[in-house]
DRENRO-385525 format. One record per residue (C-alpha): x, y, z. Coordinates in steps of 0.02 Angstrom, whole numbers, plus 50000, padded with zeros to 5 digits. Each point is the difference from the previous one (the first is absolute). Layout:
BEGIN
XYZ/...
//
This chain:
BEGIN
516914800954558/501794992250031/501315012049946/500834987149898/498474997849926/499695019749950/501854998449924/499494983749896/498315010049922/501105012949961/501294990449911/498504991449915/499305016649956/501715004549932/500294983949897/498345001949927/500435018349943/501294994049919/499294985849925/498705012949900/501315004949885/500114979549941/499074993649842/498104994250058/499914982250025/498214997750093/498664992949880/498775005050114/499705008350188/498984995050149/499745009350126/499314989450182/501024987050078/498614989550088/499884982349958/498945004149855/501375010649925/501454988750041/498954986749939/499585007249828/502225007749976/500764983150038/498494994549860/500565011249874/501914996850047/499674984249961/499555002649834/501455009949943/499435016450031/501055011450116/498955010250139/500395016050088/499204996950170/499545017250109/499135000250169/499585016250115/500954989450133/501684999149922/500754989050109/498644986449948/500875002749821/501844996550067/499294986050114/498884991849834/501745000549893/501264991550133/498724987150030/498544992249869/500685011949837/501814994750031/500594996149847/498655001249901/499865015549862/499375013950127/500415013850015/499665012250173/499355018050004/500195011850144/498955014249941/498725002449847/501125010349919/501404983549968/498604989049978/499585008849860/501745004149939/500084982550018/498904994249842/499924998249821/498925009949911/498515000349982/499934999050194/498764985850074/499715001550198/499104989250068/498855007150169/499634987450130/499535009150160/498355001750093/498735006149878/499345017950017/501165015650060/501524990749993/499794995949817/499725017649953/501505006750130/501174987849908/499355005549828/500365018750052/501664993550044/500304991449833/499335015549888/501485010950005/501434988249960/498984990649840/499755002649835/498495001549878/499874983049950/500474992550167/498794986550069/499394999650187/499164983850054/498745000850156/500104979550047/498945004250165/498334995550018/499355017749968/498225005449969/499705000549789/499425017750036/501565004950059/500974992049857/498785008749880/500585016750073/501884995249980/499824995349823/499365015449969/501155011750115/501594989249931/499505001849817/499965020050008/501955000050083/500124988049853/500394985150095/499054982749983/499104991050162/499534984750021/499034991950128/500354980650017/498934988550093/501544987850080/499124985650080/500874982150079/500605004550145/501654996750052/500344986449915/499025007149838/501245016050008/501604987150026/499564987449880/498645005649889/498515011750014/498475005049909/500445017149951/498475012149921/500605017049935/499065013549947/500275018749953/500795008949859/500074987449890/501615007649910/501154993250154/499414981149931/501254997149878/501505006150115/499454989350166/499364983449915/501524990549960/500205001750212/498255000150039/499434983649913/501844990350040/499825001350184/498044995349988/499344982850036/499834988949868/498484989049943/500274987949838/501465010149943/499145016850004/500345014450137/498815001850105/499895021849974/499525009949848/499255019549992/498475001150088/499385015649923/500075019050032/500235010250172/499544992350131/499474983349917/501474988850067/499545005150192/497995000949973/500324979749945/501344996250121/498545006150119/498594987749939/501244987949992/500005002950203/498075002050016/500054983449895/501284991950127/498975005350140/498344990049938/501164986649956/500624998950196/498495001150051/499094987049904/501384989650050/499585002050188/498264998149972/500314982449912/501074995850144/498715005650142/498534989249917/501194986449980/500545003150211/498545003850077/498784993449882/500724982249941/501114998150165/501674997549903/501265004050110/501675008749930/501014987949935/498484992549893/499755019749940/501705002349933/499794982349923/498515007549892/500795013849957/501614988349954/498794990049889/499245017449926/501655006849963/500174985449857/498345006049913/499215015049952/500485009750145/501744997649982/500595016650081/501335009750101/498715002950158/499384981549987/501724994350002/500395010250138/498414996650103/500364982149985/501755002850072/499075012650133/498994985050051/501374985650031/501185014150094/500024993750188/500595009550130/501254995050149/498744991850102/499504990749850/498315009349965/499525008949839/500845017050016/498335007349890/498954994550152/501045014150124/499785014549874/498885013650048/498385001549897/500055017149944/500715004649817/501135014549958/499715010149860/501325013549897/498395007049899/500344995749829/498554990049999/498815015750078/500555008449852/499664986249867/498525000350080/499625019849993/500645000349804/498654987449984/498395009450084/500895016549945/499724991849780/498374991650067/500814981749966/499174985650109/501764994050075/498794992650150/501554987450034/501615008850017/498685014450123/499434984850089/501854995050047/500105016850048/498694997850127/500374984550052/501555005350071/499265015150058/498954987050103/501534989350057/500755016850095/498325005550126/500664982550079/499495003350172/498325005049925/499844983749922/500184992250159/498855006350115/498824996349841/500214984050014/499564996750153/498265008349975/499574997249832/499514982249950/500114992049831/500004980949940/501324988750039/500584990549833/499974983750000/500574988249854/499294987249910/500404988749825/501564996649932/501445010950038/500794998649830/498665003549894/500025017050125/501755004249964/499784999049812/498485010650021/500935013150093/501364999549856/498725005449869/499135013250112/501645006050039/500734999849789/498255007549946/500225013550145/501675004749936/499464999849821/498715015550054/501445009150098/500965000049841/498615004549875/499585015750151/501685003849985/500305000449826/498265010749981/500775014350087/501645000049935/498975000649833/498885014950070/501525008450055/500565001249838/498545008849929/500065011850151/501705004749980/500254997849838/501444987350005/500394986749874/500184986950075/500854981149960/498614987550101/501014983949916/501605007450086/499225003250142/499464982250038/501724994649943/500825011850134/499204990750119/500234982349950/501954999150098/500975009650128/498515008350077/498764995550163/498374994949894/501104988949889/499134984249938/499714987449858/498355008249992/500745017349912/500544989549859/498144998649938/499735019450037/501455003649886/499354986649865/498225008850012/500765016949955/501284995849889/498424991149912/498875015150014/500955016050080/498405009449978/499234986850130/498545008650091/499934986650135/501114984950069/498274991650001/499555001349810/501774988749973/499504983249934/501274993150127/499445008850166/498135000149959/500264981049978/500764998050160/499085010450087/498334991949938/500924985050082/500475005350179/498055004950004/498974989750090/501704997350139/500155016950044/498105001950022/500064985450130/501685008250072/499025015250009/498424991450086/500874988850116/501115016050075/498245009149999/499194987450083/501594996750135/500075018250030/501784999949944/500325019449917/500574997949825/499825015749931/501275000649847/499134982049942/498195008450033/500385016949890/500694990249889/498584987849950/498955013950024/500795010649866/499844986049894/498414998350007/499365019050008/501485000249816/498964986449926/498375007950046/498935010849834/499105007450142/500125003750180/499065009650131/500895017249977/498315004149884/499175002750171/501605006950101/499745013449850/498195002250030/500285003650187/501415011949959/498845010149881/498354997750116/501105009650170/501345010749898/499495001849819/501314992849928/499154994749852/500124980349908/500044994749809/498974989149936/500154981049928/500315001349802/498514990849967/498905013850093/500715014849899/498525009649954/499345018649990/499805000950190/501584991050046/501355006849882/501684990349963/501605003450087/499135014350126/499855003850148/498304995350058/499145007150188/498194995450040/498855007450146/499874983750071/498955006050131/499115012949907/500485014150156/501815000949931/500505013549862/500694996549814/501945007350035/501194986050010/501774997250073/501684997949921/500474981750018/501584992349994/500564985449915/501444989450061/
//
């Protein structure tokens, strides 16, 4: 470092020191000067409030005031110490750093210069365990936690996000005057409200990612049968999605596929044609996914988008398959239109059941944990500001506000209607990719969940009867063949083989 430049953090250092012996001014802290956090201060500045911004780099703190903060009502910190001198009381400080260890360092950091009463907000996309521990932790030093999903983006944070606390619920009343001004707005209404207890905001900020990864990738699979199997080249892709965009799937990610689609390179080529094949992947969608087979929910979507881009990143794999293992080659036929619209309603009914999974485990969550929590709010949340934003949330919010006791998306008058429309088009979507040998495994699952949810009975009588005839792991029986040999609700092992002994297994039920 410069010498002038020790001198100036010195002088900063001193100024600050001083400055602790002013009246507090900050409304609230945040802590994290990445674009996220710039993004989400300017927000707030913009709404009257004035922010005390901190980051462990100081000099990003000096830089972020002479620059995009100039005059605007924010205020710098150079340690933790004046950030918190900085505030009114009862403290809020706002956390958004890289989730895991650096959350907890900065929360050690916090501790000793707040207050019972104080409020620390984790805005990170932490783990819900982890925010279930802080809640706890917190609430013995008597300070409140809360763990906010923030989702948007940039442009969310700067304008408008979807914001989803959680935690003790006694820091609501001090942080939702901020909270709900600086939120996206749908119809008038803000699009964040309490979530529910612990680690409830960041366990549905985190199916709201497992939910925008079977989103993405039942857009891609829409656009590969439209590419490969109908021939359309780019430009006629993004005009279907264009067209979409005005209907039912009116969306952020269709909008922005479209605009993917028409966005030519140099050379005049579509720039989506020179991007490599093989997805990236931060893991909130492995661990929708392992919440899901960890409560014994059927979220077969959001774990086949999982896979799918597990499948996209063994690339080189892929290609030496290719060259040895044959397939069909599609080849259309009929009327192109009457195709498209038939991909619309495979794709809407497909989305309906990522929803309904979704919602299914948020709502088994809640008996796990014990949480309380707000399902109308939820869908509301999501309507504006966030990545899964779409006309289609509306309905979701109408269904619960209508019945927030709602055991399944698909028992709404409105979605079983539509989805008793899209039928018989996603079932020839489904067939024609089947036949073509184009992969569409989010589409697949999610036809086949439908039908094995609308099924009285399925095969897993005999998958039971295999289980007890090799491991003794026992079966029930039908109600209507309760008798004296085959008691209700027991456990039931039989010798199937007559060499086998009488001492069954424990079982387990998911």
């Amino acid at each position: 470092m410069k010498i002038a430049n020790v001198w100036s953090a010195r002088l900063a250092g001193i100024a600050g020191g001083l400055m602790h012996t002013s009246e507090p001014s900050g409304d609230i802290g945040l802590i994290g000067l990445a674009v996220m956090g710039q993004n989400l201060i300017l927000n707030a500045a913009d709404h009257g409030y004035t922010v005390v911004a901190f980051n462990r780099t100081v000099s990003k703190v000096d830089h972020f005031l002479e620059n995009e903060a100039k005059g605007k009502s924010i205020i710098g910190a150079h340690s933790i110490e004046e950030l918190c001198a900085k505030l009114k009381k009862p403290r809020r400080v706002i956390l958004l750093v890289k989730a895991g260890k650096a959350v907890d360092d900065f929360i050690d950091l916090l501790i000793p210069h707040m207050e019972p009463g104080d409020i620390i907000i984790d805005g990170g996309n932490s783990h819900f365990p982890d925010s279930n521990r802080r809640t706890k932790e917190l609430a013995e030093k008597g300070l409140l936690f809360v763990g906010s999903g923030v989702s948007g983006g940039e442009e969310g944070a700067r304008y408008g996000p979807s914001l989803m606390p959680g935690g003790n619920e006694k820091a609501w009343p001090a942080i939702k005057n901020i909270f709900q001004d600086i939120a996206a707005k749908t119809d008038g209404e803000p699009c964040c409200d309490w979530v529910g207890d612990e680690g409830a905001g960041h366990f549905v900020k985190m199916v709201h990612n497992g939910i925008e990864y079977g989103d993405m990738q039942l857009i891609c699979e829409a656009y590969d049968i439209l590419k490969r199997g109908a021939g359309f080249t780019d430009k006629e892709i993004g005009d279907v999605f264009a067209k979409w965009n005005t209907g039912v799937l009116d969306s952020f990610l269709i909008e922005i596929t479209r605009d993917i689609l028409y966005f030519n390179d140099e050379d005049g080529t579509p720039l989506v044609e020179k991007i490599m094949d093989r997805a990236g992947q931060k893991g909130t969608g492995k661990w929708t996914a392992i919440n899901a087979l960890d409560l014994g929910m059927p979220v077969t979507l959001i774990g086949e988008a999982v896979f799918a881009r597990c499948l996209s990143a063994i690339k080189e794999e892929r290609v030496a398959a290719s060259k040895v293992l044959p397939g069909p080659t599609p080849a259309f036929s009929g009327d192109k239109q009457e195709f498209v619209d038939q991909l619309e309603q495979a794709l809407y009914a497909s989305k309906i059941i990522s929803y309904a999974q979704g919602f299914m485990l948020i709502r088994e969550a809640g008996k796990e944990y014990g949480w309380t929590l707000n399902n109308p709010a939820i869908a509301l949340m999501w309507r504006g500001g966030c990545i899964i934003r779409s006309v289609f949330l509306g309905e979701i919010t109408r269904a619960y506000r209508k019945n927030p006791e709602l055991e399944n998306l698909l028992f709404d008058d409105f979605f079983k209607s539509a989805i008793t429309k899209a039928q018989d088009s996603w079932r020839q979507i489904v067939s024609k990719a089947v036949l073509w040998g184009i992969p569409t495994p989010a589409f697949t699952t999610a036809l086949s969940f439908y039908d094995g949810y609308r099924s009285a009975r399925l095969p897993a009588n005999l998958l039971q009867a295999q289980r007890d005839y090799f491991g003794a792991h026992t079966f029930h029986v039908l109600p209507e063949f309760v008798s004296e040999k085959y008691p209700a609700n027991t456990d039931i092992h039989i010798n199937w083989t007559g060499r086998g002994g009488n001492v069954s297994a424990s079982t387990y039920l998911a």
